[in-house]
BALOBA-1460 file (C-alpha; in Angstrom, 3 decimals):
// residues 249
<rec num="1" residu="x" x="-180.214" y="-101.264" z="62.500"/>
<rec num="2" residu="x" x="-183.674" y="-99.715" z="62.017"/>
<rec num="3" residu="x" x="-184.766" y="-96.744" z="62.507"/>
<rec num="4" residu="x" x="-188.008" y="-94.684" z="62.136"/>
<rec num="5" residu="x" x="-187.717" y="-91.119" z="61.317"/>
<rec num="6" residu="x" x="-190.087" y="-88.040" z="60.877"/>
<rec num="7" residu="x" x="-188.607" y="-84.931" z="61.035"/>
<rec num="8" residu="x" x="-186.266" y="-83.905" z="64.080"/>
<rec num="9" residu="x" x="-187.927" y="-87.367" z="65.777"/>
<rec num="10" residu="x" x="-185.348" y="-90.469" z="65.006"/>
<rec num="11" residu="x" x="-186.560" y="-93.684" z="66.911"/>
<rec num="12" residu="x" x="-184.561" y="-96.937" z="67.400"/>
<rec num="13" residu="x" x="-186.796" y="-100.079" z="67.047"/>
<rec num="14" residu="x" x="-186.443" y="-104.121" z="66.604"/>
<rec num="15" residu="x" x="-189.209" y="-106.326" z="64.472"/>
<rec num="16" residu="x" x="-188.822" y="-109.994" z="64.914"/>
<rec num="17" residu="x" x="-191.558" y="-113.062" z="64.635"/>
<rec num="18" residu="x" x="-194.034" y="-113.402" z="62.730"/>
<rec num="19" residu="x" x="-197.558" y="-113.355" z="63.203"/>
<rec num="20" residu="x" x="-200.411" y="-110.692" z="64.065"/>
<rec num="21" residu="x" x="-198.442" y="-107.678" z="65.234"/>
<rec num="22" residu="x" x="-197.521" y="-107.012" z="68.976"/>
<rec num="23" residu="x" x="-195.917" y="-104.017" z="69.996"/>
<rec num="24" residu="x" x="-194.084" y="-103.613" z="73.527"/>
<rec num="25" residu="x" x="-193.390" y="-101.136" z="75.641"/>
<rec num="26" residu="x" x="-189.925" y="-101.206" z="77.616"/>
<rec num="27" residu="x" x="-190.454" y="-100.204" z="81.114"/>
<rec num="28" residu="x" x="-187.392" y="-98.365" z="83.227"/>
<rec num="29" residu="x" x="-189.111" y="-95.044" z="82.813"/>
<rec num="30" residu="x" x="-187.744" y="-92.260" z="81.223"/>
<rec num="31" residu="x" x="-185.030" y="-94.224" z="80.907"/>
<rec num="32" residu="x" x="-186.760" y="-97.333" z="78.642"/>
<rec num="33" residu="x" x="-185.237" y="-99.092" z="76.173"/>
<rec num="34" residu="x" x="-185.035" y="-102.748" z="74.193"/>
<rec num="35" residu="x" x="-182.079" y="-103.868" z="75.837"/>
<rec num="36" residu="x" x="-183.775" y="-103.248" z="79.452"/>
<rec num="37" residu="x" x="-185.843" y="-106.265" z="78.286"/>
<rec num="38" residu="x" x="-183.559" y="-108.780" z="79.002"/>
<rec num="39" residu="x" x="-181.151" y="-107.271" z="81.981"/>
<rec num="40" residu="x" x="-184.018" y="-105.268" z="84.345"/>
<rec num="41" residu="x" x="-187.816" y="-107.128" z="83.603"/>
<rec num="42" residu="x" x="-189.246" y="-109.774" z="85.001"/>
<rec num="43" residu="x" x="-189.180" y="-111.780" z="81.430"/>
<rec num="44" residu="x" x="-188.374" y="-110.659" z="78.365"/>
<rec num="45" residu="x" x="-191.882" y="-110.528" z="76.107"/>
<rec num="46" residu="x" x="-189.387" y="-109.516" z="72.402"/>
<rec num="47" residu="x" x="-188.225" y="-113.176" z="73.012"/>
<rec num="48" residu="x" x="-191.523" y="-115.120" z="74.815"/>
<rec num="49" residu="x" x="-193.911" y="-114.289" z="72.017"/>
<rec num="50" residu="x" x="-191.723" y="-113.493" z="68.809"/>
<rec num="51" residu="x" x="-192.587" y="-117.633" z="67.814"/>
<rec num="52" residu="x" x="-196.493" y="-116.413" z="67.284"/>
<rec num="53" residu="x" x="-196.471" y="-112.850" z="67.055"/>
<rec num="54" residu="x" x="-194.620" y="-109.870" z="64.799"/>
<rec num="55" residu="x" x="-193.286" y="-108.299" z="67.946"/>
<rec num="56" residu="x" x="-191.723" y="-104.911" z="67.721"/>
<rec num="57" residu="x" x="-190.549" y="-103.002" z="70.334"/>
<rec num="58" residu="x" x="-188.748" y="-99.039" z="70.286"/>
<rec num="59" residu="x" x="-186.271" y="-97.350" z="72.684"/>
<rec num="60" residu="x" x="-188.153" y="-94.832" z="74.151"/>
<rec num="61" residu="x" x="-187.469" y="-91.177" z="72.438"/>
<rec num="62" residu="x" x="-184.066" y="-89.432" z="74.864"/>
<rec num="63" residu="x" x="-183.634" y="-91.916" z="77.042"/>
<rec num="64" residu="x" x="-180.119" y="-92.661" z="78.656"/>
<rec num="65" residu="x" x="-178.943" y="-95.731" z="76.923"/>
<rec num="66" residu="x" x="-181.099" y="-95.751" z="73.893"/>
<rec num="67" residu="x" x="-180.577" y="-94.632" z="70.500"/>
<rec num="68" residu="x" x="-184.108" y="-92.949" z="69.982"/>
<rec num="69" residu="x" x="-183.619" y="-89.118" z="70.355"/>
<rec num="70" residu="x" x="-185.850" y="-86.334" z="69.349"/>
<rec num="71" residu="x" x="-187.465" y="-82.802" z="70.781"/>
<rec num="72" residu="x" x="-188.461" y="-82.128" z="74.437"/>
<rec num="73" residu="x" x="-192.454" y="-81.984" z="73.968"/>
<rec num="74" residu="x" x="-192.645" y="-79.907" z="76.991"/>
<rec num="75" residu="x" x="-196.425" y="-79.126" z="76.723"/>
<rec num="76" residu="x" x="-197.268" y="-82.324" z="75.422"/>
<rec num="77" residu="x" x="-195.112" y="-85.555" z="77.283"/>
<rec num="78" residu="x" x="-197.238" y="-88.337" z="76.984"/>
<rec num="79" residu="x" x="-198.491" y="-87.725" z="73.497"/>
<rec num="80" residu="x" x="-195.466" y="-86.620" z="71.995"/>
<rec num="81" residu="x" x="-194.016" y="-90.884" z="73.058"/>
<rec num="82" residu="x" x="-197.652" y="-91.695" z="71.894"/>
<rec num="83" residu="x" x="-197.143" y="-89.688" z="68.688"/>
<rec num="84" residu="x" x="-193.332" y="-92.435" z="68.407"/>
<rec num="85" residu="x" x="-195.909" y="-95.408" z="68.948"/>
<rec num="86" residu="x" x="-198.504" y="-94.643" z="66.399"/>
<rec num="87" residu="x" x="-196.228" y="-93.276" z="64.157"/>
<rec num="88" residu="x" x="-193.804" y="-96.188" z="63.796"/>
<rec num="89" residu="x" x="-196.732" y="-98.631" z="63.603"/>
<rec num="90" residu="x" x="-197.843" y="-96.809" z="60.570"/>
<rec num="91" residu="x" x="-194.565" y="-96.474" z="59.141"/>
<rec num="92" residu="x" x="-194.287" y="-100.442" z="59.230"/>
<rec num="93" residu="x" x="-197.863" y="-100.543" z="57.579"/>
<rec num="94" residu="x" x="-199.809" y="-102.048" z="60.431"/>
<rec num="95" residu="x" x="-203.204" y="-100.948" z="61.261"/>
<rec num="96" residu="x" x="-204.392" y="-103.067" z="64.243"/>
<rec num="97" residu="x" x="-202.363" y="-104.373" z="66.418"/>
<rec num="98" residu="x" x="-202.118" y="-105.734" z="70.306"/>
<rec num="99" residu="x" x="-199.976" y="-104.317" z="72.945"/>
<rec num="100" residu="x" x="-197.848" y="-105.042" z="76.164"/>
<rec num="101" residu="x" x="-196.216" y="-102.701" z="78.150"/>
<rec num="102" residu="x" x="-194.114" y="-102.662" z="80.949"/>
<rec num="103" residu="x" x="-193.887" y="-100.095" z="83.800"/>
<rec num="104" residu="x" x="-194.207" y="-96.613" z="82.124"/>
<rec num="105" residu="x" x="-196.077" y="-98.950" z="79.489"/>
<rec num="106" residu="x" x="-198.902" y="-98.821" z="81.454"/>
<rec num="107" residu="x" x="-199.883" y="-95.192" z="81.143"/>
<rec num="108" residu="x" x="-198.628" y="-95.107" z="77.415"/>
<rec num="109" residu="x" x="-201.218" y="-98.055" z="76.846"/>
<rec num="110" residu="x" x="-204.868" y="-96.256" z="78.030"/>
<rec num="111" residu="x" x="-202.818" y="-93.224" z="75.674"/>
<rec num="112" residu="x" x="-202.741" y="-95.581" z="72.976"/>
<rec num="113" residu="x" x="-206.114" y="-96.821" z="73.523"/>
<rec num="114" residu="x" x="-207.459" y="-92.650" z="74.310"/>
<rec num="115" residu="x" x="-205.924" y="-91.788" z="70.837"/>
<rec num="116" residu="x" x="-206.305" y="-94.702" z="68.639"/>
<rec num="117" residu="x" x="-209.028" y="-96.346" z="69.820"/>
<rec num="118" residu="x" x="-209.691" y="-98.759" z="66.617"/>
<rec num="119" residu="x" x="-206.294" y="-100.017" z="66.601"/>
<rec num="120" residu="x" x="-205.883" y="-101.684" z="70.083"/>
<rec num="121" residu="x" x="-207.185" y="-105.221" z="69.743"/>
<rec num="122" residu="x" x="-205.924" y="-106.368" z="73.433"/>
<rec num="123" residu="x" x="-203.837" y="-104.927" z="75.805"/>
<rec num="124" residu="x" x="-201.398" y="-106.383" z="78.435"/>
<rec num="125" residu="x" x="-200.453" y="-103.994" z="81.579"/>
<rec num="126" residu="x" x="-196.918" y="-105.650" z="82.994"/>
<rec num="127" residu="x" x="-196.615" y="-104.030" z="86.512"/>
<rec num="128" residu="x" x="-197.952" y="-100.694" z="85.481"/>
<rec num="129" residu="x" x="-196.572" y="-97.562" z="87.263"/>
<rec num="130" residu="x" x="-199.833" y="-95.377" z="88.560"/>
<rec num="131" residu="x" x="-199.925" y="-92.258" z="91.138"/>
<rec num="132" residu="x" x="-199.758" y="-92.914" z="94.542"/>
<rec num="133" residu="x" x="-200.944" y="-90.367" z="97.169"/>
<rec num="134" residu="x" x="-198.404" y="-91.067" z="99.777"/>
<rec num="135" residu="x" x="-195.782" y="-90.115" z="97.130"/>
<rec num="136" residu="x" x="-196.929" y="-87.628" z="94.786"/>
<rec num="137" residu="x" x="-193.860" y="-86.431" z="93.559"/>
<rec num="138" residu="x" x="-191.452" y="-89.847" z="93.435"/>
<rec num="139" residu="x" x="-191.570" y="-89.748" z="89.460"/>
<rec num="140" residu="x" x="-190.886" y="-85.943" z="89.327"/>
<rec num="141" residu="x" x="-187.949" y="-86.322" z="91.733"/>
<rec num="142" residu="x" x="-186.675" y="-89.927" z="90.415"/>
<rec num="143" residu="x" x="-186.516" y="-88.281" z="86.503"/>
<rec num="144" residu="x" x="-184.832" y="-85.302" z="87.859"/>
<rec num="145" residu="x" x="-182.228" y="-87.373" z="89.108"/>
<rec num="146" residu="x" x="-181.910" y="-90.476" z="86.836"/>
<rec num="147" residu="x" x="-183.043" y="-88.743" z="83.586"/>
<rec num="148" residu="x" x="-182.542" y="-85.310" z="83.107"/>
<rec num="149" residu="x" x="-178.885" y="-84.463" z="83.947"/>
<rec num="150" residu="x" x="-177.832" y="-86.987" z="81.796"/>
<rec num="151" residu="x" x="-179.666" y="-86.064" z="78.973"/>
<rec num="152" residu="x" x="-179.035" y="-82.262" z="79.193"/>
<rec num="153" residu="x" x="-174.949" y="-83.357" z="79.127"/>
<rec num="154" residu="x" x="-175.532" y="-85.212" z="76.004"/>
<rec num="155" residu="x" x="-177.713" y="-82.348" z="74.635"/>
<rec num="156" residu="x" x="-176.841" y="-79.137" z="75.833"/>
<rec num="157" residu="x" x="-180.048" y="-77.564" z="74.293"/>
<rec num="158" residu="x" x="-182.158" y="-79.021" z="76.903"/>
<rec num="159" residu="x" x="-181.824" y="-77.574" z="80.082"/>
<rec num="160" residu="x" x="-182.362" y="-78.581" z="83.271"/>
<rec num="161" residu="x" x="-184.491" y="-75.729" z="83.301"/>
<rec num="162" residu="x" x="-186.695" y="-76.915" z="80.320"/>
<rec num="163" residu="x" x="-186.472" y="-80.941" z="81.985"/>
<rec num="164" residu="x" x="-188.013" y="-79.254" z="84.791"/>
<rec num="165" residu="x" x="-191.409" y="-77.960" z="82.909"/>
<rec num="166" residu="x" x="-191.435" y="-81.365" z="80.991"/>
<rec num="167" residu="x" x="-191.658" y="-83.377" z="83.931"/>
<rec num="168" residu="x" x="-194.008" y="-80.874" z="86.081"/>
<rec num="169" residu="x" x="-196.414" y="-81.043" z="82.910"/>
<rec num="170" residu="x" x="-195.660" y="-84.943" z="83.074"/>
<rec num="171" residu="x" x="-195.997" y="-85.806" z="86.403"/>
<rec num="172" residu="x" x="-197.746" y="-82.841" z="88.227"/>
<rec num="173" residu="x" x="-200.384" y="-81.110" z="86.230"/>
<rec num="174" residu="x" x="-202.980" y="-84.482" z="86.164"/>
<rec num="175" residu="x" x="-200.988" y="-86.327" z="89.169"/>
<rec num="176" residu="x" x="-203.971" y="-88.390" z="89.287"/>
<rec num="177" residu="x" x="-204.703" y="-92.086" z="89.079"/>
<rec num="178" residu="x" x="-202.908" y="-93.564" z="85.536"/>
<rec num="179" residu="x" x="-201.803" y="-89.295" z="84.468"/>
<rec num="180" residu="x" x="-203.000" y="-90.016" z="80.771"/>
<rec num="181" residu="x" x="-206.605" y="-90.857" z="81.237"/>
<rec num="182" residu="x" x="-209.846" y="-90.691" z="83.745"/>
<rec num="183" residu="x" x="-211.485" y="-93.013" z="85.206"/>
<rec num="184" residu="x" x="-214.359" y="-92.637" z="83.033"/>
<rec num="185" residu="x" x="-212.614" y="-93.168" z="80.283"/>
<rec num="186" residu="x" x="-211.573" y="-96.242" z="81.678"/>
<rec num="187" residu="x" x="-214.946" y="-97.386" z="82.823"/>
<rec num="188" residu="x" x="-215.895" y="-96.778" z="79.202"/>
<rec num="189" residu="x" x="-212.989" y="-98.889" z="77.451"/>
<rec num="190" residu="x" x="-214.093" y="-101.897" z="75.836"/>
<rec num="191" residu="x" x="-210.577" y="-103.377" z="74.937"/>
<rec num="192" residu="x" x="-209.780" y="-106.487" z="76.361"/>
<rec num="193" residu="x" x="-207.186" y="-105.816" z="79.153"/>
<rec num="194" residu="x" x="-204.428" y="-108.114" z="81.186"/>
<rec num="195" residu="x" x="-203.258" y="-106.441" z="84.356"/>
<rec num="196" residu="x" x="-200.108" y="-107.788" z="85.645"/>
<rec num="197" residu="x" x="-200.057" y="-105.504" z="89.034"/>
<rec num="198" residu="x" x="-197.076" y="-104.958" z="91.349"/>
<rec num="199" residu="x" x="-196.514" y="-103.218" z="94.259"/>
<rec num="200" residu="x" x="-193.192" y="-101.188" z="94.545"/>
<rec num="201" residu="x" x="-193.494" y="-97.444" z="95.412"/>
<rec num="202" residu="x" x="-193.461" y="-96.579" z="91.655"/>
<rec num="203" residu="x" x="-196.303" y="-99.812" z="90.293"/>
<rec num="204" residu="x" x="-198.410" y="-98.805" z="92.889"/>
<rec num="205" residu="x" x="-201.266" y="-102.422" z="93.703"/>
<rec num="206" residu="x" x="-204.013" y="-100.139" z="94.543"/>
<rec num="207" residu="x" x="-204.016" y="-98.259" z="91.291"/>
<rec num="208" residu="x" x="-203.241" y="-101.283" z="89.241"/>
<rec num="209" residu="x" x="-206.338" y="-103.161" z="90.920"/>
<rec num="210" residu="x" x="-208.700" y="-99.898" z="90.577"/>
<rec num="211" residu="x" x="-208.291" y="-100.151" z="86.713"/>
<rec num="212" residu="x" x="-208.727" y="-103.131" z="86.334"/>
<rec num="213" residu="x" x="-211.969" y="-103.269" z="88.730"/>
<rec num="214" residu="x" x="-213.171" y="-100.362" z="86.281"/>
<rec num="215" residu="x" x="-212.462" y="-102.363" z="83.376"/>
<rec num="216" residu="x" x="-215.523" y="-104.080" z="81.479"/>
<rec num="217" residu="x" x="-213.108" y="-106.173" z="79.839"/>
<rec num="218" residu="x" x="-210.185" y="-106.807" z="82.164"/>
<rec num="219" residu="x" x="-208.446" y="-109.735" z="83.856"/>
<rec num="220" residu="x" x="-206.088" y="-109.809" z="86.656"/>
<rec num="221" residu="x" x="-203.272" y="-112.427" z="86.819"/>
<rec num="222" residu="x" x="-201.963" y="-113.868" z="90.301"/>
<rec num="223" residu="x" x="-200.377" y="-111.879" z="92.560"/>
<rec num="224" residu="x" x="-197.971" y="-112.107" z="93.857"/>
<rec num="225" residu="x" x="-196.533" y="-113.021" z="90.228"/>
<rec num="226" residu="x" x="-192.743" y="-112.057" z="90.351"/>
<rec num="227" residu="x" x="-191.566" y="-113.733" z="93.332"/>
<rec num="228" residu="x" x="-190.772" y="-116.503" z="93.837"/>
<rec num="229" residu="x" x="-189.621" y="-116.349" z="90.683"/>
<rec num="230" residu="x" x="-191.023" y="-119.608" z="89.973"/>
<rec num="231" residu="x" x="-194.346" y="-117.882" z="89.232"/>
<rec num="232" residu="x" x="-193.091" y="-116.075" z="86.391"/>
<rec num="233" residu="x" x="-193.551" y="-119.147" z="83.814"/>
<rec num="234" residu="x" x="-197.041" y="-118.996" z="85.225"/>
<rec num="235" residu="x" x="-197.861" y="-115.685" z="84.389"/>
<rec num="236" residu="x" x="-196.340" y="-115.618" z="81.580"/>
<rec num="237" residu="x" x="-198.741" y="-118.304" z="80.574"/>
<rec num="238" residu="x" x="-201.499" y="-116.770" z="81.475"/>
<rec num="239" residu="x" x="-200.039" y="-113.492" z="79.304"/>
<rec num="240" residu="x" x="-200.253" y="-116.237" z="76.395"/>
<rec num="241" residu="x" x="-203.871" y="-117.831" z="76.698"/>
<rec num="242" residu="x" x="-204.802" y="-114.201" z="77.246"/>
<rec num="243" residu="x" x="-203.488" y="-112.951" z="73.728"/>
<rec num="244" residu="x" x="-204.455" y="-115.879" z="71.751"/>
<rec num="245" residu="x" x="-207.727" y="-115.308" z="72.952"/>
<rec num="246" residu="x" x="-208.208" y="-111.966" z="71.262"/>
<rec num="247" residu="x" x="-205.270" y="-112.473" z="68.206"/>
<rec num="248" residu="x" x="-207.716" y="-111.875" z="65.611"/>
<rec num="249" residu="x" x="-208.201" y="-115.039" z="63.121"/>
């Protein structure tokens, strides 16, 4: 099984296909990993594209389930996961590649695209989760319960205590639109982008819609795309067309 390691940070990814490189991005949160792919999402993109494309896909660093484990970044939490993506794309050699991301993806993507902003030929946002105003604190409260007790068991050198500051600086100190970028920075991004949007309470539409709207470059597939689920095969298609498009030659 392999695994990408720099110092204390020991991640658990998969590499199958062939083809210009695609990484994805779990979604379940916190909580995201490579076998979520086929038991919680809507279709499993490891197996959809791995006939065209080098996909590779990580569990995310401590979640519950996964085999990725590393330090508690409490002052930086999205760029510490960033720092897992960009650092096991270089330790497989690959300089530009595409991207889809589920959930949680969606955030990690305009990170991705904020810190290496050479290296993202297209982008595909699967139901991306986004602040929403009638519940600012769902992700703080839904990690404090589904994530953090958990992990703190399994390592008793994170506290609950120190869970608490990671998610606050997570979740709370830019609880703002997509938390890891503005909206001029989105305005501003010239990377081709899909936007699958969704509407539970954590994949908020409206947020989903207002990047994409700010967008130069963006598309938005159908919606509703996930039920019936009928309309998956279609979007799915659409996810296709959209990254053979911009698969360099």
């Amino acid at each position: 099984m392999p695994f990408y390691e720099k110092g204390p940070v020991r991640i658990y990814y998969e590499d199958a296909g062939s083809g210009f490189p695609l990484l994805i991005i779990p979604g379940g949160g916190l909580n995201a990993t490579i076998a979520g792919l086929d038991s919680t999402h809507p279709f499993n993109a490891m197996a959809e594209f791995k006939g065209g494309y080098r996909c590779i896909a990580a569990d995310l660093r401590n979640a519950n389930g996964g085999q990725s484990s590393g330090p508690l970044e409490i002052d930086r939490p999205w760029d510490a996961h960033t720092d897992d993506h960009i650092g096991l794309m270089d330790h497989l050699g690959i300089e530009k590649f595409m991207v889809l991301g589920y959930c949680i993806g969606g955030p990690f993507i305009w990170n991705l695209m904020k810190r290496a902003p050479g290296r993202i030929v297209a982008a595909v946002l699967t139901q991306p989760s986004g602040h929403r105003p009638e519940l600012p604190d769902q992700f703080y409260e839904n990690n404090m319960k589904g994530w953090g007790p958990a992990l703190s068991a399994r390592r008793p050198e994170i506290t609950m205590a120190m869970v608490d500051s990671f998610l606050s600086r997570m979740y709370r100190a830019n609880a703002d639109f997509v938390f890891t970028v503005t909206r001029d920075f989105v305005r501003a991004c010239q990377t081709p982008v899909l936007v699958l949007p969704d509407d539970i309470p954590p994949h908020p539409y409206a947020t989903a819609m207002e990047s994409a709207m700010l967008a130069p470059n963006a598309q938005v597939s159908l919606y509703p795309w996930k039920e019936p689920k009928e309309r998956i095969p279609l979007a799915v298609r659409h996810v296709r067309t959209f990254l053979q498009a911009h698969r360099p030659a």
